[in-house]
C-alpha positions as CSV (number, residue, x, y, z in Angstrom):
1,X,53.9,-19.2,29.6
2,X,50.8,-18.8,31.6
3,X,53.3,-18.8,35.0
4,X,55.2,-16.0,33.9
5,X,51.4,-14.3,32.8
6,X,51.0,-15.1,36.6
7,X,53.8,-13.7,37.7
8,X,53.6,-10.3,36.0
9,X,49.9,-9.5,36.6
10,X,49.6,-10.7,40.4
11,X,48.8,-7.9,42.1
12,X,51.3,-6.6,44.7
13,X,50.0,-6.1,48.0
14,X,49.4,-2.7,48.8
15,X,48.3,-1.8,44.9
16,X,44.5,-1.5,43.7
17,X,44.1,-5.0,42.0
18,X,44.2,-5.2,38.0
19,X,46.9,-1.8,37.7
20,X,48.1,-3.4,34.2
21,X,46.2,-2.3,31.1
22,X,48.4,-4.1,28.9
23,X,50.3,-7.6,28.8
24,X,52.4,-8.8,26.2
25,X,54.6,-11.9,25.3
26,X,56.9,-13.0,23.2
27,X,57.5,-16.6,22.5
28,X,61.2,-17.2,20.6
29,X,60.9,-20.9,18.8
30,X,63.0,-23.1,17.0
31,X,62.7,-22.3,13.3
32,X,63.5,-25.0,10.5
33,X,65.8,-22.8,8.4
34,X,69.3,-21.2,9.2
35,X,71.3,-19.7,6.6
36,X,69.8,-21.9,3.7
37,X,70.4,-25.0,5.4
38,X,67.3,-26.8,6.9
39,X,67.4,-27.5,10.8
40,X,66.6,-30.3,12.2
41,X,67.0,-29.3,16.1
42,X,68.6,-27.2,18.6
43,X,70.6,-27.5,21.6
44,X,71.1,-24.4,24.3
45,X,73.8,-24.4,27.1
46,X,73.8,-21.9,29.9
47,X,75.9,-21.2,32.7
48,X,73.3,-21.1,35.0
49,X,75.0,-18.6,37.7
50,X,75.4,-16.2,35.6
51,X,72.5,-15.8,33.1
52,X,70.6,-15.7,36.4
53,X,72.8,-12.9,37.1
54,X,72.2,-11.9,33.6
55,X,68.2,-11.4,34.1
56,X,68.2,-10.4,37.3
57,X,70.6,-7.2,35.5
58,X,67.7,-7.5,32.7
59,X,65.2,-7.1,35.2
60,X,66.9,-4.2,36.9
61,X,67.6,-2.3,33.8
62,X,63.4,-2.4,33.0
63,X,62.5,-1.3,36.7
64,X,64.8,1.9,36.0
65,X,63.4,2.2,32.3
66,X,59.8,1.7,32.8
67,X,59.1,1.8,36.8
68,X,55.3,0.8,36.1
69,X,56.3,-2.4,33.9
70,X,56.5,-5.7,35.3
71,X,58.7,-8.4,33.0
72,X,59.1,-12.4,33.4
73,X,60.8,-14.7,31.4
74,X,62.8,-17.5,30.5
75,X,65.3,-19.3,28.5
76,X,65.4,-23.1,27.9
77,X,68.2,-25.2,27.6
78,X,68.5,-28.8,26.2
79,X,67.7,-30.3,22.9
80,X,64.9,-28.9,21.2
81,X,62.6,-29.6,18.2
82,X,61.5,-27.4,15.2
83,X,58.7,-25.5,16.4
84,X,59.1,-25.4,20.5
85,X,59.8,-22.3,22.4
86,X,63.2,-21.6,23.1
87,X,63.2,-18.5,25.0
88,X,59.6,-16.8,26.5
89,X,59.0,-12.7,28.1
90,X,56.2,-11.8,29.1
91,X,55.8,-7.8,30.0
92,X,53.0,-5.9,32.2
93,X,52.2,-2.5,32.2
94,X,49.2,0.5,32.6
95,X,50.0,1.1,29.2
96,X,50.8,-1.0,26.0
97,X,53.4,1.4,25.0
98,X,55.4,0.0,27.9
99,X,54.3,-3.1,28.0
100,X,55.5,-3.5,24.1
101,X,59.0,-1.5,24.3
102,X,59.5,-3.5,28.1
103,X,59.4,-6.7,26.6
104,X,61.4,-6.0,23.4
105,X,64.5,-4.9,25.5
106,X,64.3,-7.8,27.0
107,X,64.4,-10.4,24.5
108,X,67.6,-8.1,23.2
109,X,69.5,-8.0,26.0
110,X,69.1,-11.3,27.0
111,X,70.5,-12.0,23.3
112,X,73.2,-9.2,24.2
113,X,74.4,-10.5,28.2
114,X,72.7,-13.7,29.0
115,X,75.3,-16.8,28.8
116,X,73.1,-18.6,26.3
117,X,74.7,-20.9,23.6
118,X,73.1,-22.2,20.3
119,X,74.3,-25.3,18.7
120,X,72.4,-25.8,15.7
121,X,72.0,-29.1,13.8
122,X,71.6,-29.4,10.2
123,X,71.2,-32.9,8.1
124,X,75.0,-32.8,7.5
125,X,76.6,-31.3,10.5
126,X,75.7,-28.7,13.4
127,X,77.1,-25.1,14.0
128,X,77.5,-23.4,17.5
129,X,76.5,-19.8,17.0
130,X,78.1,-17.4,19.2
131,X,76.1,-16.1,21.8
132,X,75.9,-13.5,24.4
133,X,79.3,-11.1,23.7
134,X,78.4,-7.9,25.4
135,X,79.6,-6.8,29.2
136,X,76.4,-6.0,30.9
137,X,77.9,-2.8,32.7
138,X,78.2,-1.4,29.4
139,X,76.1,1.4,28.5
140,X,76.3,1.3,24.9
141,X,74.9,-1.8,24.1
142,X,72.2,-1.4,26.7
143,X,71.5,1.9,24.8
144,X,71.2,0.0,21.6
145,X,68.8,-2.5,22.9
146,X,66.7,0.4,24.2
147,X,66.8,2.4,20.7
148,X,65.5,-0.8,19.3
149,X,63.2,-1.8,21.7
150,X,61.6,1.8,20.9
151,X,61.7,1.9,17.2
């Protein structure tokens, strides 16, 4: 977390120093309850080409949104236990208005667009749960994650 703090509040050459008022993060973690049945971990799997693709379309989308926020984050994959972070966004701006909205559309499109998959394991059995089923290019569900990054 504190490298993608880094990476959103460096100061760009050319720009007075300290320009963002307002950071915020969001840390996603492996909870121990899924539909009334007690987890015991978690395993993501990404195609790694193209949820890169996926954030850096993420990315884009918040530069033409909110052109004085700056966003980072990042999705593991692997086995995890109850309680680690799964998925991390961390979001600059002047303003915490921004900064908050800015790092809510993110965490929903990557949930949208990013080839992420979740295989949860109970004590009698696991579940994949379908992931990522939205086309990037399309402008209704990028709308939706806007409306409720906003609400």
């Amino acid at each position: 977390m504190a490298e993608l703090i880094r990476l959103v509040s460096g100061d760009d050459p050319g720009e007075p120093p300290a320009r963002h008022g307002a950071i915020v993060t969001f840390i996603g973690t492996v909870r121990g309850e899924s539909q009334g049945r007690k987890v015991v971990r978690l395993e993501y799997e990404a195609y790694e080409p193209l949820a890169l693709r996926a954030f850096g379309v993420i990315a884009d989308e918040v530069r033409n949104r909110w052109p004085t926020a700056r966003v980072a984050f990042h999705h593991r994959t692997g086995s995890l236990a109850l309680g680690e972070a799964s998925v991390m966004v961390v979001a600059a701006s002047p303003h915490r208005a921004e900064a908050f909205s800015a790092c809510r559309y993110v965490i929903e499109r990557v949930k949208q667009i990013a080839p992420v998959w979740k295989r949860e394991f109970f004590e009698r059995g696991d579940v994949w749960i379908e992931g990522a089923a939205a086309d990037a290019s399309d402008e209704a569900s990028s709308e939706e994650a806007y409306r409720r990054a906003c609400e």
